[in-house]
DRENDO-326919 format. One line per 8 residues: for each residue x, y, z of C-alpha. Coordinates in steps of 0.5 Angstrom, whole numbers, plus 500, padded with zeros to 3 digits. Layout:
REM residues N
X/Y/Z ~ ...
END
This chain:
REM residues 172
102/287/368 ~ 096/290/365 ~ 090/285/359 ~ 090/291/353 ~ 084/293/349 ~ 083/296/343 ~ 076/299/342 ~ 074/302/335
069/307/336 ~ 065/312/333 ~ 068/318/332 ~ 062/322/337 ~ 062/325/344 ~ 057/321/344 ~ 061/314/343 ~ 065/316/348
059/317/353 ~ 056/311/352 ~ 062/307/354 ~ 065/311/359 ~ 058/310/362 ~ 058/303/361 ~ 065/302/364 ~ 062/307/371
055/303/371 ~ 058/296/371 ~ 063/298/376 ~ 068/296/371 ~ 075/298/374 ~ 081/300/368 ~ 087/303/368 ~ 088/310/363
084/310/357 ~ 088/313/351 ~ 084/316/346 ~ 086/318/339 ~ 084/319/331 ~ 085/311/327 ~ 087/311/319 ~ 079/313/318
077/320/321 ~ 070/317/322 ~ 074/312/327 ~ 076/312/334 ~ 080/308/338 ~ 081/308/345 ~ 086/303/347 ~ 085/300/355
089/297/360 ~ 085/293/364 ~ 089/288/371 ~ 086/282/371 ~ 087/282/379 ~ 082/286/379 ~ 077/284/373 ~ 076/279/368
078/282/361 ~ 073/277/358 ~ 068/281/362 ~ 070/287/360 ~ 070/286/352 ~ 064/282/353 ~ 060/289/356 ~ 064/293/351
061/289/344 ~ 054/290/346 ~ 055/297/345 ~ 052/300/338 ~ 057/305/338 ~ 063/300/338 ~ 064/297/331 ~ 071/292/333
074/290/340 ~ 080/287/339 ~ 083/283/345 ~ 091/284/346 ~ 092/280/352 ~ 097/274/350 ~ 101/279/344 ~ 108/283/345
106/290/345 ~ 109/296/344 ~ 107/300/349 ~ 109/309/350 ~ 108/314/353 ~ 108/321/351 ~ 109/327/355 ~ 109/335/354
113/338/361 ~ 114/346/361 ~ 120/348/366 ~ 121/355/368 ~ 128/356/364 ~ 133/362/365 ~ 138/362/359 ~ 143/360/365
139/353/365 ~ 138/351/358 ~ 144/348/357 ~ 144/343/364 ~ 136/341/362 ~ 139/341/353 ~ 144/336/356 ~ 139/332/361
134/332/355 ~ 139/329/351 ~ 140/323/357 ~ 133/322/356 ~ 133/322/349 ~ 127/328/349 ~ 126/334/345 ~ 125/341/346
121/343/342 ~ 118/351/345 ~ 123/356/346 ~ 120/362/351 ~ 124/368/355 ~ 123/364/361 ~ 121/357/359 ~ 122/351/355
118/346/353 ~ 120/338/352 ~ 117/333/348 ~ 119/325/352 ~ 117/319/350 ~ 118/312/353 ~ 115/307/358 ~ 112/310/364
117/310/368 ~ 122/313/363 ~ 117/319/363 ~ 116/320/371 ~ 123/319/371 ~ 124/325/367 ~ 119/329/370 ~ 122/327/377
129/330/375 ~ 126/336/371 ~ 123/338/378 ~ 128/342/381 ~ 128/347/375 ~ 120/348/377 ~ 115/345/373 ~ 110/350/370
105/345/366 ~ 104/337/365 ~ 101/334/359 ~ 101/327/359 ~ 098/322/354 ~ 097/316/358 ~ 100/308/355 ~ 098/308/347
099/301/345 ~ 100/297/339 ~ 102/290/338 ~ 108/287/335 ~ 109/283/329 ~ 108/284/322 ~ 101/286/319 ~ 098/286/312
098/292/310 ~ 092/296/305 ~ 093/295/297 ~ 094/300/293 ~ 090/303/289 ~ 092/301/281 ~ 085/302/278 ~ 087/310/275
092/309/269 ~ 097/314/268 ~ 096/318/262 ~ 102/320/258
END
């Protein structure tokens, strides 16, 4: 079972560069980085499964506080995490076909969300094995594309949540 690490980054080219270097340099082994914008444009964060069996994940957060460019590490080790996976699949799909892929969709709770002449794209969502699974069975209808988006975590439980803004007064 994967150790997890939320870095909150710069949102640059070059933030991405310096860690992605640093991990390679220090032969640092991890699993699928999975990259998107936070709350704050100006931020990124780059969510990162390391094994435990391979690396200590304390050394790997240690490594990744000196960089600049990293603004917090948060170590999600010991927390129940929500953890999903996201993929995009394109199948070739003759008209005759749609109705056994809408229903294989449905078994798996995923969505069509593009309607070509001859293809369909399907929008899943789910734990790993959910999504290959998915993709496994879709297979037979001839797969065009794949677009995954690799583990987004987030940890469980309840946070505080940013106040609101009551300074303006309303005006009547």
């Amino acid at each position: 079972m994967p150790h997890w690490l939320a870095l909150t980054v710069e949102n640059s080219v070059e933030s991405l560069n310096r860690v992605f270097h640093l991990l390679r340099r220090r032969h640092l082994p991890v699993g699928f980085i999975s990259i998107c914008r936070t709350e704050d444009p100006q931020d990124l964060r780059l969510v990162i499964p390391v094994d435990p069996a391979q690396v200590d994940p304390e050394r790997v957060r240690a490594n990744l506080e000196k960089l600049l460019c990293v603004k917090a590490v948060e170590d999600w080790g010991g927390q129940p995490l929500v953890v999903r996976d996201v993929a995009l699949v394109k199948v070739q799909a003759p008209a005759e076909a749609w109705v056994e892929i809408a229903q294989l969709a449905e078994f798996y709770r995923a969505r069509i969300v593009d309607v070509g002449p001859e293809t369909l794209i399907l929008e899943v969502t789910g734990s790993a094995d959910k999504v290959d699974s998915f993709i496994a069975r879709l297979q037979r209808f001839g797969i065009v594309a794949v677009t995954r988006s690799g583990p987004l975590a987030m940890p469980r439980g309840h946070a505080e949540a940013a106040p609101l803004d009551r300074t303006a007064e309303v005006v009547p």
